[in-house]
C-alpha positions as CSV (number, residue, x, y, z in Angstrom):
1,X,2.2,85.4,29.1
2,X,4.0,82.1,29.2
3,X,5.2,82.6,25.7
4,X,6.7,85.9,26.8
5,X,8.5,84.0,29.8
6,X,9.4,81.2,27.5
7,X,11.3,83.9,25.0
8,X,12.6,85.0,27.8
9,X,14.1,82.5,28.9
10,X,15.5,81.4,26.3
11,X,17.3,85.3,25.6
12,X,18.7,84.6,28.8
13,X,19.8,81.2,28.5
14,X,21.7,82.8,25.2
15,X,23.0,85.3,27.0
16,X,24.7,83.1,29.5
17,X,26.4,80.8,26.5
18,X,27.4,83.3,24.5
19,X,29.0,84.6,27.9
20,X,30.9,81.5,29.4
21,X,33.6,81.2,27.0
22,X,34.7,85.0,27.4
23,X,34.3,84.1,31.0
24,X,36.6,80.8,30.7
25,X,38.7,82.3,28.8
26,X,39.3,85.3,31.2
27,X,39.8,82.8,34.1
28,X,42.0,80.6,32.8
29,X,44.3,83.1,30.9
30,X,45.3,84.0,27.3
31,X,45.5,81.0,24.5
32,X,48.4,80.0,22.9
33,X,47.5,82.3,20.1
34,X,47.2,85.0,22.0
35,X,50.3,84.7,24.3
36,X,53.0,84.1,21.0
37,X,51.5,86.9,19.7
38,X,52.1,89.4,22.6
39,X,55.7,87.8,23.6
40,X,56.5,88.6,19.9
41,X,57.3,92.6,20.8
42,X,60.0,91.4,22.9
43,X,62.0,90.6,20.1
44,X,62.4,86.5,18.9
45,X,59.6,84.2,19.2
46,X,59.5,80.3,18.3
47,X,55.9,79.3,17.0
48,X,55.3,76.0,18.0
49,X,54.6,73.0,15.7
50,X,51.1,73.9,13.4
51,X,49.4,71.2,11.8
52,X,47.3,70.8,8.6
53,X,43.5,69.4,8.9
54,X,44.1,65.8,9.5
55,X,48.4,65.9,10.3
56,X,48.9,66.0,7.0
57,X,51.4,68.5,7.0
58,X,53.1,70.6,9.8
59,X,55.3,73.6,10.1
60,X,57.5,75.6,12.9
61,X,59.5,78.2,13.0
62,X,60.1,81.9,14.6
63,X,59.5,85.7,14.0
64,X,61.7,88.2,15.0
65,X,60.3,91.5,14.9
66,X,62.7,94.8,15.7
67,X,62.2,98.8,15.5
68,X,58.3,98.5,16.7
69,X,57.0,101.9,15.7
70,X,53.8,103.1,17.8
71,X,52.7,105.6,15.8
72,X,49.0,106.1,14.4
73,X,49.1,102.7,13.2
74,X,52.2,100.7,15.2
75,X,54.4,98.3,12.9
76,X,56.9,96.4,13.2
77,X,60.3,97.8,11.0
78,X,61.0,94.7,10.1
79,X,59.6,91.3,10.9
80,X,62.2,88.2,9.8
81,X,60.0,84.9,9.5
82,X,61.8,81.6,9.2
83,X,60.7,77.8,10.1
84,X,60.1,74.6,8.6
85,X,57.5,72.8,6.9
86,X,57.1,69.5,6.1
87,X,55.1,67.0,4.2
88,X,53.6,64.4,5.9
89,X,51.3,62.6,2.9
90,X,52.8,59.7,1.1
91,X,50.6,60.2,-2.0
92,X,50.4,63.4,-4.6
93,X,49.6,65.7,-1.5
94,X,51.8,68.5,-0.8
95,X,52.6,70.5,2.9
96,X,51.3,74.1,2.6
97,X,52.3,76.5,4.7
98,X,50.6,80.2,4.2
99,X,51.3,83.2,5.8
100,X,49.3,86.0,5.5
101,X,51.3,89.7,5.9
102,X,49.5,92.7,7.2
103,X,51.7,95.4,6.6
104,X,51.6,99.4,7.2
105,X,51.6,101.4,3.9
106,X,54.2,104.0,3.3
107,X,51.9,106.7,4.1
108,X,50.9,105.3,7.6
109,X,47.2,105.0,6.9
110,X,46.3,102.0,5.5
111,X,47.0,98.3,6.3
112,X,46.6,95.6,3.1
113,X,47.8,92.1,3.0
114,X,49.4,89.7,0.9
115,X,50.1,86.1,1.1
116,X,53.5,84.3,1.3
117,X,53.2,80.5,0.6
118,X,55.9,77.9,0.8
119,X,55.0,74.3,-0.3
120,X,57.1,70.8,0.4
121,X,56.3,67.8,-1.6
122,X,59.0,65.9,-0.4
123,X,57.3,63.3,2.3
124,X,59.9,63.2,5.1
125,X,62.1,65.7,4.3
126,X,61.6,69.0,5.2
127,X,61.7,72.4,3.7
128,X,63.4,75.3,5.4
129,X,62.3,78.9,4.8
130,X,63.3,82.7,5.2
131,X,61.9,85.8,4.2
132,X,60.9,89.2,5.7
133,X,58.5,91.8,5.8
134,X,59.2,95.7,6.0
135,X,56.6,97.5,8.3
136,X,54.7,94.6,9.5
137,X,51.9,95.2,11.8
138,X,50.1,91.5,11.7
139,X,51.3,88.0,10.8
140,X,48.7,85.2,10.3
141,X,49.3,81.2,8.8
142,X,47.4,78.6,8.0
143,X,49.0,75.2,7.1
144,X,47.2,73.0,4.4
145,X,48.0,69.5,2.6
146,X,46.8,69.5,-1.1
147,X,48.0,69.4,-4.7
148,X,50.8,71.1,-6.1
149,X,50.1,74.1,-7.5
150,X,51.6,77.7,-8.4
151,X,49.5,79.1,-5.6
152,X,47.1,77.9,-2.7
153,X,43.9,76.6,-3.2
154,X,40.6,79.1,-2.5
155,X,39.4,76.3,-0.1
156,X,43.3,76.1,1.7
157,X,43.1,80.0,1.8
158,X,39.1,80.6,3.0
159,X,38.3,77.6,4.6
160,X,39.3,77.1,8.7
161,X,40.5,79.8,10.6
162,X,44.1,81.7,10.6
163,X,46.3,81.5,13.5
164,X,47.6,84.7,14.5
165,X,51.5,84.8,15.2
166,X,52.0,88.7,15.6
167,X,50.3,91.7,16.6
168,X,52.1,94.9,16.5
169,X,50.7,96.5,19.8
């Protein structure tokens, strides 16, 4: 019997954590994330300054997003993404900055990604960027300091978690 009502307990006591930050969250109103994200169907948004693990690098920029189309699965016509990055290492290290394009396919009922990567090796100058995406429906970046390379490491791409910039809604 007291085993039961320790188990108990304890389901509860999960219960309640796994709860609280929903709750919190609820209370105090949408994250930064969250709010971008929905401001970006009204057209231009700025994305504030995103840093790499340690300030190693950092990027900003904006998104502007026209002809929204809600159909089965809503897109974006065309989403414009432009900021800058900059490197913020004095050694070999690079600024990363990786966007990750969720876009509708032509037939409407699929959504694949690819990833966009701009890189800045220049410690203290920065690197401005432009490019666009037909039929976008989600926009995601991570921002990474590491070697130069052709592409983005597995560990820059897997590792932490993606910011979400857009949402077609």
């Amino acid at each position: 019997m007291t085993i039961t009502r320790s188990l108990t307990a304890l389901a509860l006591a999960a219960a309640l954590i796994s709860i609280a930050p929903v709750a919190a969250q609820a209370a105090t109103g949408p994250t930064e994330d969250t709010t971008a994200a929905r401001s970006a169907t009204q057209g231009t948004i700025q994305w504030g300054v995103r840093y790499a693990p340690g300030r190693k690098a950092k990027t900003h920029g904006s998104l502007t997003v026209s002809g929204e189309d809600h159909a089965d699965i809503p897109a974006a016509a065309t989403g414009r993404i432009s900021g800058k990055i900059y490197d913020l290492t004095k050694g070999p290290s690079c600024g990363w900055a990786v966007f990750r394009l969720t876009y509708r396919t032509a037939d409407g009922k699929n959504l694949p990604f690819k990833h966009r990567s701009i890189v800045d090796c220049s410690y203290g100058t920065p690197k401005s960027f432009a490019f666009s995406q037909n039929d976008l429906y989600q926009l995601e970046l991570k921002v990474c300091s590491e070697a130069k390379a052709a592409k983005p490491s597995l560990n820059c791409l897997y590792a932490g978690t993606w910011k979400i910039l857009y949402v077609s809604k």
